[in-house]
NUVEXSE-943435 format. One record per residue (C-alpha): x negated, y, z; residue number from 1. Coordinates in steps of 0.001 Angstrom, whole numbers. Layout:
NODE;X;Y;Z;NUM
...
***
This chain:
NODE;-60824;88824;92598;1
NODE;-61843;91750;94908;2
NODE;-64999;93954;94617;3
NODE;-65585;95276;98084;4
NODE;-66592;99121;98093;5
NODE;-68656;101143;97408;6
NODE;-69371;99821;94868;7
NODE;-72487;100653;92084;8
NODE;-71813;100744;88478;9
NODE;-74835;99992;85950;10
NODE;-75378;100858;81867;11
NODE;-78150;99099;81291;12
NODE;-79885;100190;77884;13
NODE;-82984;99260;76000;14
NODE;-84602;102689;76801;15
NODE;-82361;104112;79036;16
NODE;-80442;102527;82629;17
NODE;-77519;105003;84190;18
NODE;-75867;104416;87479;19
NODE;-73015;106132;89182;20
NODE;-71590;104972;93025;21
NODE;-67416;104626;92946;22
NODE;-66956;104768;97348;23
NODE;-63274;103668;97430;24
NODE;-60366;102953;95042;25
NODE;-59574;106911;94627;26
NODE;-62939;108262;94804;27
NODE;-64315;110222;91836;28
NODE;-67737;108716;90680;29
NODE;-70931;110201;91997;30
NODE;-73580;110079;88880;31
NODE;-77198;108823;89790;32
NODE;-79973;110106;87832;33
NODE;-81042;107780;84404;34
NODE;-84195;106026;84789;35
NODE;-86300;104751;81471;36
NODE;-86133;100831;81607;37
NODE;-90008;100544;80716;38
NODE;-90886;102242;83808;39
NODE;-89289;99355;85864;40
NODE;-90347;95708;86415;41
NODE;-87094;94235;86797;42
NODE;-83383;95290;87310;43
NODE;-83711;94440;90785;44
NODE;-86730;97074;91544;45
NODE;-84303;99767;89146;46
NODE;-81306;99122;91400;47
NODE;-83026;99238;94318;48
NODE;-84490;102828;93571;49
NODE;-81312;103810;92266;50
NODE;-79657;103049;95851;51
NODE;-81721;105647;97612;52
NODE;-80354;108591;95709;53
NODE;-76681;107775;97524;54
NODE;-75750;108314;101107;55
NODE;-73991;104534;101609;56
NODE;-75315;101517;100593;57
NODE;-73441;99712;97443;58
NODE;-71693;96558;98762;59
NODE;-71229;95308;95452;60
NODE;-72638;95894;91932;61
NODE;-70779;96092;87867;62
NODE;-73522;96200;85289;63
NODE;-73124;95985;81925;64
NODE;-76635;94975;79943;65
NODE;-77670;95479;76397;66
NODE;-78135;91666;75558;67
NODE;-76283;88639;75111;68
NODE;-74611;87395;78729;69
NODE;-74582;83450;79761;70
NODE;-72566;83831;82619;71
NODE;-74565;85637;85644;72
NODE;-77253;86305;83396;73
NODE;-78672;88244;80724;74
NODE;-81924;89108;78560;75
NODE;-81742;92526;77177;76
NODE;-82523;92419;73167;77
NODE;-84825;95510;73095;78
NODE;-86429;95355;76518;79
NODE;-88527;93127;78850;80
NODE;-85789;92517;81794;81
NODE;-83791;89230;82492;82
NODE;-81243;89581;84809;83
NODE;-79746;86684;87479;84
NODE;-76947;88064;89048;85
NODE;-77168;85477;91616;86
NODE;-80522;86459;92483;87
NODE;-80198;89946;92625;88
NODE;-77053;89696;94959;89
NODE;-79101;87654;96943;90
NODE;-82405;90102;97231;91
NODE;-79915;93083;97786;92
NODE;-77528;91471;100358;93
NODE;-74583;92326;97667;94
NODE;-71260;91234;98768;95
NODE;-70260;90388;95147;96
NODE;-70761;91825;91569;97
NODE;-70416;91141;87821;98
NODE;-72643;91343;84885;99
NODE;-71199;91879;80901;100
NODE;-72716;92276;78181;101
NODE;-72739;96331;76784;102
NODE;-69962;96122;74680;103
NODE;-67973;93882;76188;104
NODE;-67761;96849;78693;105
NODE;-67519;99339;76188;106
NODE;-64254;97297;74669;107
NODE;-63101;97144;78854;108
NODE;-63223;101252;78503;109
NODE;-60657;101968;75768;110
NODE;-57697;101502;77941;111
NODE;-58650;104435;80193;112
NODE;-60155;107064;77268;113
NODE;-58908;110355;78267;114
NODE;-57760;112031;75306;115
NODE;-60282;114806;75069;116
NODE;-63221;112293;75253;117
NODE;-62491;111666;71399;118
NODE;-62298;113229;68166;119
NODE;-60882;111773;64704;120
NODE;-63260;110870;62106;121
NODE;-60967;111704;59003;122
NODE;-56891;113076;59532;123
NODE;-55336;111066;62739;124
NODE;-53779;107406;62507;125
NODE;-50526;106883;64517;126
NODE;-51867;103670;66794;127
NODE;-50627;100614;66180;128
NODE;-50282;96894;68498;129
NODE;-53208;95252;67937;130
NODE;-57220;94289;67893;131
NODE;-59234;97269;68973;132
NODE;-63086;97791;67647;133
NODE;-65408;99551;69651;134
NODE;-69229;100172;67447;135
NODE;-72144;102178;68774;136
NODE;-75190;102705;67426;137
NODE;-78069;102875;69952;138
NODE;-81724;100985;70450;139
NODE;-79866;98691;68289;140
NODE;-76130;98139;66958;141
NODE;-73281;96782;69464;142
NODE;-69569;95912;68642;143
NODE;-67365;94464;70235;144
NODE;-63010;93812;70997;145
NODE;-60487;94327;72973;146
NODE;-57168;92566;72770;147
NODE;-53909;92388;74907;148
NODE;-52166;89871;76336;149
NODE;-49166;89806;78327;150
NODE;-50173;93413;79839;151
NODE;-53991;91841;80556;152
NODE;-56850;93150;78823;153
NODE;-59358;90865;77552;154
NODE;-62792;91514;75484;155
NODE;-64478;89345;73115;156
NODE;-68208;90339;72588;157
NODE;-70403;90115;70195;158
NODE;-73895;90624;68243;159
NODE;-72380;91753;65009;160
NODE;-75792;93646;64703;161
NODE;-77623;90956;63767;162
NODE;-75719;90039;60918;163
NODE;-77265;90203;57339;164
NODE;-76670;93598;55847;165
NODE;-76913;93199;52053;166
NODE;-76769;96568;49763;167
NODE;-73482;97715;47754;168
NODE;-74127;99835;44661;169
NODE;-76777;100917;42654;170
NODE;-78075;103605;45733;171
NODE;-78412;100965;47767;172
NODE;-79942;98504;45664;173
NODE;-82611;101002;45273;174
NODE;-83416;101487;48598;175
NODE;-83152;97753;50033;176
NODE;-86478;96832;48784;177
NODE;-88042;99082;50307;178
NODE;-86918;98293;53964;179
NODE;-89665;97040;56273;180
NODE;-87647;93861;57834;181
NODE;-87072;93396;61555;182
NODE;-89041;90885;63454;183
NODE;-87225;87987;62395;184
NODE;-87918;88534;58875;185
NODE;-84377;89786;57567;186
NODE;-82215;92824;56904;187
NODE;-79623;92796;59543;188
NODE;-77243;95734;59940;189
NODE;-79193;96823;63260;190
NODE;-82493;97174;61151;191
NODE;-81218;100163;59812;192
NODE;-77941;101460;62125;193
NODE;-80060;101828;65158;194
NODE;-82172;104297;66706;195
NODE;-85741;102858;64775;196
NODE;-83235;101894;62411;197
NODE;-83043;105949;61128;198
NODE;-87094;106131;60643;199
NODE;-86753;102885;58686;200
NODE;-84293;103783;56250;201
NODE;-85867;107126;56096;202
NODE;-88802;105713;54505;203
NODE;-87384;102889;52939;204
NODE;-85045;105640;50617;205
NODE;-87896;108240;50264;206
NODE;-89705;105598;48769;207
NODE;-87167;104743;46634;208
NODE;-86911;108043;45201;209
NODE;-91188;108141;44585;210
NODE;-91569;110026;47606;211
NODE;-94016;110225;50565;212
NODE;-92567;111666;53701;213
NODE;-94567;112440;56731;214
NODE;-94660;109699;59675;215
NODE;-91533;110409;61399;216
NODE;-90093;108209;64543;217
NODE;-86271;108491;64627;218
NODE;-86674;111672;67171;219
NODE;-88476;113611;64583;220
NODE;-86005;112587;61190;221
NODE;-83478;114321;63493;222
NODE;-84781;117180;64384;223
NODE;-86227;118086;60950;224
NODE;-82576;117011;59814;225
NODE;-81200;120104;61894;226
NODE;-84067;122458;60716;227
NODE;-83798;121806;57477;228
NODE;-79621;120447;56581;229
NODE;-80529;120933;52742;230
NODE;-83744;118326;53264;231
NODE;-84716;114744;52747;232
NODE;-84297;114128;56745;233
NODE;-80344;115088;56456;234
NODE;-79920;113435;53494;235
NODE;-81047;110381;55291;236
NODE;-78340;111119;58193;237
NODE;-75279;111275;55964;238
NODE;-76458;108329;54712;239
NODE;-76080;106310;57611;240
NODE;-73060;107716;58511;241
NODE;-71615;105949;55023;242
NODE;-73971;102439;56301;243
NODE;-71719;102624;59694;244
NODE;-68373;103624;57804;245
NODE;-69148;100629;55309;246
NODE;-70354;98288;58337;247
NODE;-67453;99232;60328;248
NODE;-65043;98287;57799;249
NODE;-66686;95066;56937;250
NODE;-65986;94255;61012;251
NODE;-62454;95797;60603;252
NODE;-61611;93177;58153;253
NODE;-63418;90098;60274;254
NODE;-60990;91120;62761;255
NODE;-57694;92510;61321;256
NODE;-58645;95402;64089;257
NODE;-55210;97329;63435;258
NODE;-55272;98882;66635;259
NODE;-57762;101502;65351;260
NODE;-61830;101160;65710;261
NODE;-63529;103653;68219;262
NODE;-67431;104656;67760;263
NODE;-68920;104970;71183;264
NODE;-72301;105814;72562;265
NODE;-75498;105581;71295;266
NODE;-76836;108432;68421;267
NODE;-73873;108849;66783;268
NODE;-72487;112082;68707;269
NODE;-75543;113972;68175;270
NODE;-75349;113472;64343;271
NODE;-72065;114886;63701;272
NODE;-73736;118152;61413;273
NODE;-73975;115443;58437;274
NODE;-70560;113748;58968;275
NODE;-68440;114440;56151;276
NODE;-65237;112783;57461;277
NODE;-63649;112708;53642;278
NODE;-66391;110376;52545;279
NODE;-66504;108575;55979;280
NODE;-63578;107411;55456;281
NODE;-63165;106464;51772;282
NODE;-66305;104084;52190;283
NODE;-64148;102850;55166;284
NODE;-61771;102172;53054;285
NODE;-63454;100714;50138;286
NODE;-62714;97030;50751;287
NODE;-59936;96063;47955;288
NODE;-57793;94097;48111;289
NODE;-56991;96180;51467;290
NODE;-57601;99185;50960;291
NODE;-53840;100327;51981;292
NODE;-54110;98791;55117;293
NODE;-57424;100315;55980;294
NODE;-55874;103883;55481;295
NODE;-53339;102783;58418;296
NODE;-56672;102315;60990;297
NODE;-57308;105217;62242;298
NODE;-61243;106031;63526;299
NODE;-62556;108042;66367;300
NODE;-65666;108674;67806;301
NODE;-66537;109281;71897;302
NODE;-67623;112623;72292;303
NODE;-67883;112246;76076;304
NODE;-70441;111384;77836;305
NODE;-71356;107785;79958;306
NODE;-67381;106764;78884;307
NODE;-68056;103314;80005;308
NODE;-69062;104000;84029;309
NODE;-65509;104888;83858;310
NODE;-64783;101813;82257;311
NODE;-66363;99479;84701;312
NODE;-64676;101357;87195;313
NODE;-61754;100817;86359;314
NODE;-62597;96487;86424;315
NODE;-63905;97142;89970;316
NODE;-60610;98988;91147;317
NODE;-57861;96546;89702;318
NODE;-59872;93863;88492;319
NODE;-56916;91370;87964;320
NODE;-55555;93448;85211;321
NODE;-58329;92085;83275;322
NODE;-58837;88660;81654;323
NODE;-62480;88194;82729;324
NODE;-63487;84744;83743;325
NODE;-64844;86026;87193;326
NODE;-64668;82060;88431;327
NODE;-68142;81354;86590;328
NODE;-69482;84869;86747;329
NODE;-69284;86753;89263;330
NODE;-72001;86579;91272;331
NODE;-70646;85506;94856;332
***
């Protein structure tokens, strides 16, 4: 497989899109400014804007999209765009390119994690062989694996999001009721571990405790979080930092992920004021009859920003070092 530069890399969100230009093999990447994914038709009409803010034209394309991926294409979950990565290499005269889903190229990333572009949540875990979980929370809850083979790196995606979320304890139970279901008329874990997923549970446990908070969105139970860290806002924060501890373990287990699981992108680094790694980690560990083996998986979260343009660069530079089925989708 061979992705002729230069070459444009694409994280395709449900609010936000960011693109960076990788010229040649050794080149360092050249950021392009975000763009808001509402304020765009189609991927094609965001690309093609985004290839005016760089001198040389991109002769092939790496996207990753927030949305389940059927080969060349995609429809992103929380936004209007469907993306045909045959079609847009044809409107763009693209020499070749490659679409996966978000955290598929999020689980492609964790090979090339610099050490400073982490922290430990909890004391450090000496890494071990094995599955490797990447979680973000975002516009709405991704996860996704990365195994080895034979020196080959290979990711198996997922929408672990949108799996039922049920409540453990008698705080929870409490507070489940009063959760305004998604769309599809169930409590997944996304309904509350995503960006509208903080207003939601903000509400949803206020009310629980006979309280009326003001109309927040999740911008404003964050902010009022910071202003006030002894209020109702922050206590909603550490609370879903003990959701995604307890959510993370629960995919920890589906996958025996003893190679350690990594949180990455999304809302998480900006809520690190109502971490408390201690408790983080016990409700990690909460899941007898395992709970010895979960204190050997260590947990880390990204502190660094746009890890995973890095990541896709990385594909586009030695892509054979990958296990990627690039027969039935890449795009020329």
């Amino acid at each position: 497989m061979d992705f002729p530069f230069p070459i444009m890399l694409c994280d395709i969100g449900g609010t936000n899109a960011r693109f960076a230009l990788k010229s040649a093999p050794g080149a360092s990447l050249l950021p392009g400014p975000p763009i808001k994914t509402a304020d765009y038709p189609s991927f094609e009409a965001a690309l093609s804007t985004a290839f005016l803010g760089f001198a040389a034209k991109p002769r092939s394309v790496i996207a990753c999209a927030a949305g389940p991926v059927f080969g060349r294409s995609a429809k992103l979950t929380n936004a209007a765009w469907e993306i045909d990565g045959e079609a847009v290499a044809r409107e763009l005269s693209l020499d070749q390119g490659l679409l996966l889903n978000d955290f598929e190229a999020q689980a492609l990333t964790l090979p090339v994690l610099e050490h400073d572009w982490t922290t430990h949540i909890g004391p450090p875990v000496e890494a071990t062989p094995g599955v490797r979980l990447v979680i973000g929370v975002g516009t709405g809850l991704g996860a996704a694996a990365l195994v080895e083979v034979e020196g080959r790196y290979l990711a198996l995606a997922s929408e672990a999001g949108h799996v039922d979320f049920a409540p453990v304890g008698a705080v929870e139970a409490a507070i489940w009721p009063h959760i305004r279901m998604s769309d599809q008329g169930r409590i997944s874990a996304e309904t509350i571990l995503s960006g509208h997923g903080i207003a939601r549970l903000h509400q949803a446990r206020c009310a629980a405790a006979g309280l009326t908070p003001p109309a927040l969105d999740e911008i404003g139970v964050v902010r009022d979080a910071l202003a006030a860290p002894d209020g109702e806002e922050a206590r909603t924060l550490g609370l879903i930092w003990m959701l995604v501890a307890r959510c993370a373990g629960d995919l920890t287990l589906n996958l025996l992920a003893k190679g350690g699981v990594t949180f990455s992108g999304g809302v998480l680094p900006r809520l690190t004021a109502f971490l408390d790694p201690a408790q983080f980690r016990a409700r990690f560990e909460d899941k007898a009859p395992f709970g010895e083996m979960m204190k050997q998986i260590g947990t880390r979260l990204v502190i660094a920003n746009e890890v995973v343009l890095p990541g896709m660069a990385a594909v586009a530079v030695d892509p054979d070092r990958y296990i990627i089925d690039y027969a039935t989708r890449a795009w020329r």
